[in-house]
N, C-alpha and C positions, 0 to 999 in steps of 0.2 A: 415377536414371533421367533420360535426357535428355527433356525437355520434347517436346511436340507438339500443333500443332491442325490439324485439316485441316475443310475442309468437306464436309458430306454432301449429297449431291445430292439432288437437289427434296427438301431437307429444309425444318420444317416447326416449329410448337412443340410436335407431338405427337411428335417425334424420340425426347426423353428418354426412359427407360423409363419405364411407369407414368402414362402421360398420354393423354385420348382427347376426342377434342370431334367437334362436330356444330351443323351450322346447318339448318335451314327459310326457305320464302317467308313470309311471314307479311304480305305485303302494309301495311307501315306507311306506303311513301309511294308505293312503287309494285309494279305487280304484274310476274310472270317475273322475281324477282332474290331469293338470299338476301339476308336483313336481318336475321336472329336468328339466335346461335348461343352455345354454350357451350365453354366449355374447361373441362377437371378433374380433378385430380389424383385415382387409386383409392385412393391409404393416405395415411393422416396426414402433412400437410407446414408449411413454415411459407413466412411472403410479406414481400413488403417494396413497398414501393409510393414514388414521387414524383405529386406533383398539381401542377395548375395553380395559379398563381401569382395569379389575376386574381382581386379580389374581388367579384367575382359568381361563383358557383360554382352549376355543374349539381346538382340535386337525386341524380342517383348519385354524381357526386363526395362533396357530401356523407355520404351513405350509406355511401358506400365509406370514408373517411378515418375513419369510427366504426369501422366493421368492422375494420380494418387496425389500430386499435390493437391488437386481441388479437396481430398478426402471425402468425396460423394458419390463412390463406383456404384451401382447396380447392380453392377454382369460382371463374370470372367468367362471368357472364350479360353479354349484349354485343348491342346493337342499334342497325342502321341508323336513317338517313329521319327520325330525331326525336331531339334533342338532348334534352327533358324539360328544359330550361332557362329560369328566368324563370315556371314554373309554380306558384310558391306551395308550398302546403300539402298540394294535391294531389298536385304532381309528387312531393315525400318519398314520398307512400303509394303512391304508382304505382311509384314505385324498391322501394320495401321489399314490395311484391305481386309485385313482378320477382324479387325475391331469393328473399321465400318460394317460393313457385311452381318454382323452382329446387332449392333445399333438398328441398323434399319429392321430387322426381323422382328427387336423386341418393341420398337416404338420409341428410343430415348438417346438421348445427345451421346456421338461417339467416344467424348470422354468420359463419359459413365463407364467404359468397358475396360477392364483392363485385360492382357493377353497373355499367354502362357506357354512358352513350350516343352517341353520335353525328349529326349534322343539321342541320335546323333548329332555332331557338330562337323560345320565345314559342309552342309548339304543345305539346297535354297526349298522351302515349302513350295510344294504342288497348289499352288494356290486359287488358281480357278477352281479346281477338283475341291478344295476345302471352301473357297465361297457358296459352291453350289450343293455343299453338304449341310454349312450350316441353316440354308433356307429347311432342311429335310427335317432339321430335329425337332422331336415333339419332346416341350415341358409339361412334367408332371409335376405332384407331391413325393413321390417317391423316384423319381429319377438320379434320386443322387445315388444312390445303386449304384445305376449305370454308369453315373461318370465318373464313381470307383475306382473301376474297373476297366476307363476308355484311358486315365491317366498313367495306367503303368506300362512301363516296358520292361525288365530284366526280373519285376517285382514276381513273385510266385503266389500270391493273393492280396486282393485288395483291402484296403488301412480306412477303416469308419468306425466312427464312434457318436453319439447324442446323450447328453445330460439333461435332468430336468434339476431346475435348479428353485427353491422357494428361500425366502429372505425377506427384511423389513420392506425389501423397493418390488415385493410382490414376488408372481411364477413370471419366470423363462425358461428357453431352449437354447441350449448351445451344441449345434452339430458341426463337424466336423470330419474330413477325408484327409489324405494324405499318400503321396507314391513316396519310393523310396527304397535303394536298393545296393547302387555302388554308388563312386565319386559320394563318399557322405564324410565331412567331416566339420568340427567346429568354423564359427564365422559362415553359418549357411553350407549347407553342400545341394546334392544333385535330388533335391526333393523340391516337393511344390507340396503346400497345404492349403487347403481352402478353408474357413471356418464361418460359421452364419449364426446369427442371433437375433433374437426376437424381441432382445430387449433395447433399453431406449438409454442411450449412455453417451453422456459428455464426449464430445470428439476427441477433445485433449489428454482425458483419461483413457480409452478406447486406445489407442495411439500407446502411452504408455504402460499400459496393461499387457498390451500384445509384445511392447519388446521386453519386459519384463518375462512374461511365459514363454518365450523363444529362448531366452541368456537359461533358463533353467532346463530346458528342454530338447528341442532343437541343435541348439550350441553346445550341446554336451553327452554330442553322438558322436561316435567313429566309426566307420566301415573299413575306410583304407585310405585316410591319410591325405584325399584330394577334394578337395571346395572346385563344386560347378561354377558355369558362367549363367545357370538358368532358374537357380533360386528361387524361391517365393512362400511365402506365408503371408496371405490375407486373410481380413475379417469383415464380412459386411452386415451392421447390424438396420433393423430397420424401424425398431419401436413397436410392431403388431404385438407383444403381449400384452400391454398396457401398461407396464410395469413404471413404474416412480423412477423419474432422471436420474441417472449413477452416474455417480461422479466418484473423486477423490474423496468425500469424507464421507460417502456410503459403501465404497466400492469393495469391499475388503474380501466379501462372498462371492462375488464375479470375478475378483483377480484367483480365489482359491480354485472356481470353478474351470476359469480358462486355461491353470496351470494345468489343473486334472487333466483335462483333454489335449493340451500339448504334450505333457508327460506320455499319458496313455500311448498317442501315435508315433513319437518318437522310438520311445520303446521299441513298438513292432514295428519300425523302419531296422533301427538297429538288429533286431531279432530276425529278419526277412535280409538281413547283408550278401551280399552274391555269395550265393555258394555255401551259408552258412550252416551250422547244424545246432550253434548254441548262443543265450544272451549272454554278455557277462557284463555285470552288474560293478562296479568300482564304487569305493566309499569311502572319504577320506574326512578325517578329523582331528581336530588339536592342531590346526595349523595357525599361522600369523594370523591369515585374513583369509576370506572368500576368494580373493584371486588365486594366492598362495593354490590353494584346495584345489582351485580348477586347474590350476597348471597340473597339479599331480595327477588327478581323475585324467587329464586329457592325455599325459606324457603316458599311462600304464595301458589305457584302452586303446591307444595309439599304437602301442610297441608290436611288430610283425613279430619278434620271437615269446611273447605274452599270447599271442593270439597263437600263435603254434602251440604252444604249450596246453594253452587251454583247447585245441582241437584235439591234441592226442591225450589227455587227462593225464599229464604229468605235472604234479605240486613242485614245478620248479621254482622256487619262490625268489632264486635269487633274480630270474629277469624281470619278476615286478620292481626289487630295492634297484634295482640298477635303472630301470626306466625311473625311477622315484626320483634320482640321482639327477638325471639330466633335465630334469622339468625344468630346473631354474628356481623352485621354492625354497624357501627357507627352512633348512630344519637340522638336526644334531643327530647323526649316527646311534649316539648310547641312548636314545627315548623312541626310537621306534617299535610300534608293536604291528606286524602281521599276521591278516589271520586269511587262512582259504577257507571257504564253506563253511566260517564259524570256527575252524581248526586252527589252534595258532600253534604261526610256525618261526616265529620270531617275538623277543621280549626285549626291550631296551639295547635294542641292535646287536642281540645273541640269537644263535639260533635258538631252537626249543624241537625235543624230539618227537617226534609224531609218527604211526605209523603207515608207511607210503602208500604202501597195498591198498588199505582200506583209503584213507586220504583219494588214492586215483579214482575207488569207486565213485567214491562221490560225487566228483568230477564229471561222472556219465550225465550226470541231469542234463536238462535243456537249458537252465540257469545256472551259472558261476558267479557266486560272490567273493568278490576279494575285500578287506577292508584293511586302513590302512590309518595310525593314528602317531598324527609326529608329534602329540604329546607338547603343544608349547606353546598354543592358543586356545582360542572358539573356532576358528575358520573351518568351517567344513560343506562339503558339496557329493553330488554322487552324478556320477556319466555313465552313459552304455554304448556296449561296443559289442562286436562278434568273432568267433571264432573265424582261423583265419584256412581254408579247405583247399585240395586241389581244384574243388571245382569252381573256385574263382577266378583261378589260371585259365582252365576251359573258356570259362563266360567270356573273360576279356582279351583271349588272344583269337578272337574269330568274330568282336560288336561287329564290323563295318561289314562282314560276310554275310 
C-alpha cells in the first residue's frame, strides 16, 4: 500500500476515534475564559509522555511522571492561570485532588489521570473551585476545540493540528494541541502538548517515537532562553482504528507522522513567542555530527541580539557567526558559508557583497531563514525561534499583575 498523510481540517486531538474532552471557566485567574478542561480516551489505552528537564518540577509534573510509569493514562486533567509550582506539600495534594476528582467523573483508577498545569508559579490552586468544576464539564467529539483554548495563557491563539495517516498497518488519526508562548526553550520549556491516536502501537515503540519527535521538534524551539518547571508532552493512543500492532519494524510512517505533528506545533509555539512578530527558521549543515548542528541551530535562535536584529530587519550577519562561535561545535573559520533569506552573505569565512536595502526587505516577511553550512561533515538540524519585540518586555514585566 502506498503510504499517505493528509491533514484534517479544523482538526483537533479529539480527531482519533474514541476520544472526547471538554473545558469550563472555572475562574482560576481570571474570569470569561476557559481554564479547565479534560481530554479522554472511552476504552483502555496506553501513553508515553516526555517532561521537563529543569530541576525544579511542578507538583503535576511530578504526579504525572508517577502516573506514567504504569504507561496506561486515559485522561489528562489540564489547567490554566496557576502553574501549582514551588507549592510544597500542598501543591502534590492539590495535583492528586485534581486527578482524583477526575477519575471519579470519568469512571476509572486515579492513575489513569495524569495532571497539568499551566501559569503562574509560587501561587497554590483554588482547588475546591477546580474539583467542583471538573464535575461541570461536558465531553464531546469535538471538545478539543475547547481545550485549545482553556490551555493558554500569554498565547494569542490556540496551536491544533489532526493528520489522517494510511500505511501497511491500515488508517489512523493523530491529533494533537499544544500552548505555548514564553519560558520556551530547548530540554522542554513552558508548553504542554497533548497528542491522541487511534492507532494500536507497541508501548516500547510509542515511548520512543514520542521522544524521538520531541528531540526534533519541541527541543529545537526558543522563545527566550528559559525551560519551565511545568513541561509536558503526552500521547494516549488507544487502538479504535483497527489498525495492525506498530511496532519498531513497521513503525517508520507513524514515527514520519508524529514528527509532522510535533513539527507543525512547535513551529507555531515558536511563531506565537511573547511579543513576537516573526518565525525565524535556523538551518545548519556540514557539521561533525547531529549534536554538533543542534548546538549551533540552538546557540543562533538563542542569541537576544540575532533576535533583535531579525525584529528590526537588519542583515547583521555578523551576530549570527559570533553566536556560531559560542555554541561549542566544531567547525573552521575559512569553510563557512551564510546565507539570510537564500542571500549569501558570507563564502568560506569571507564576507560576500549583497545589497542591504533590498536584503532588509526581505527580512519584512513573517518568516526569516538563516542557513548556515560548516562545510566539514553530514551533521545537520533545523530549530525555530522568534523575533525578539518590546512587547515582550511589556508581557513580562507586569505576568504576576
Amino acid at each position: 500500500m502506498k503510504e499517505k498523510i493528509e491533514t484534517i481540517n479544523k482538526g483537533t486531538v479529539t480527531s482519533p476515534q474514541g476520544f472526547s474532552a471538554g473545558a469550563v471557566e472555572a475562574a482560576i485567574k481570571y474570569k470569561g475564559r476557559l481554564d479547565l478542561g479534560i481530554l479522554f480516551s472511552e476504552k483502555a489505552a496506553l501513553s508515553a509522555a516526555v517532561f521537563t528537564e529543569n530541576k525544579v518540577k511542578a507538583a503535576p509534573v511530578v504526579l504525572s511522571m508517577r502516573h506514567q510509569e504504569l504507561g496506561k493514562a486515559r485522561a489528562v486533567v489540564v489547567n490554566s492561570g496557576c502553574a501549582n509550582a514551588c507549592t510544597g506539600e500542598k501543591g502534590l495534594k492539590n495535583a492528586e485532588e485534581m486527578a482524583g476528582a477526575t477519575a471519579f467523573k470519568l469512571g476509572i483508577e486515579r492513575n489513569q489521570v495524569l495532571v497539568a498545569s499551566t501559569g503562574v508559579i509560587g501561587v497554590e490552586l483554588p482547588i475546591e473551585r477546580i474539583k467542583n468544576s471538573i464535575q461541570r464539564i461536558r465531553l464531546t467529539r469535538d471538545g478539543g476545540h475547547k481545550l485549545a483554548r482553556a490551555i493558554m495563557t500569554t498565547d494569542t491563539r490556540p496551536k491544533e493540528v489532526a493528520i489522517w495517516v494510511s500505511d501497511d498497518n491500515g488508517h489512523y488519526i493523530i491529533g494533537g494541541i499544544a500552548k505555548g508562548a514564553g519560558m520556551i526553550h530547548p530540554s522542554m520549556s513552558t508548553l504542554l502538548c497533548f497528542l491522541a491516536t487511534d492507532a494500536l502501537i507497541d508501548h516500547g515503540f510509542l515511548q520512543k517515537a514520542l521522544k524521538n519527535a520531541v528531540d526534533m521538534s519541541f527541543n529545537m524551539i526558543t522563545v527566550d532562553g528559559d525551560t519551565s518547571t511545568n513541561d509536558m508532552v503526552t500521547i494516549i493512543a488507544n487502538g479504535a482504528s483497527g489498525s495492525r500492532l506498530i511496532n519498531d519494524k513497521n513503525g517508520k510512517v507513524f514515527q514520519e507522522a508524529l514528527n509532522y505533528i510535533c513539527k507543525y506545533l512547535a513551529c507555531n509555539i515558536a511563531a506565537d513567542g511573547e511579543g513576537a512578530t516573526k518565525l525565524i527558521e535556523v538551518t545548519v549543515s556540514g557539521a561533525k555530527n547531529t549534536a554538533d548542528a543542534r548546538k549551533v541551530v540552538r546557540a543562533v535562535t538563542g542569541s537576544v541580539l540575532v533576535k533583535a536584529a531579525v525584529h528590526g530587519n537588519d542583515p547583521n550577519w555578523g551576530r549570527v557567526v559570533a553566536a556560531l562561535g559560542r555554541s561549542g561545535a566544531y567547525f573552521e573559520e575559512n569553510k563557512l558559508d551564510v546565507f539570510l533569506q537564500g542571500v549569501q552573505v558570507m563564502e568560506k569565512g569571507c564576507p560576500v557583497h549583497f545589497e542591504k536595502d533590498n536584503l532588509s526587505k526581505m527580512m519584512k516577511k513573517d518568516q526569516v531563514n538563516i542557513r548556515i553550512n560548516l562545510n566539514i561533515a553530514a551533521g545537520n538540524a533545523t530549530g525555530w525561534g522568534c523575533d525578539l519585540s518590546q512587547e515582550y518586555v511589556t508581557i513580562n514585566s507586569n505576568y504576576t499583575t
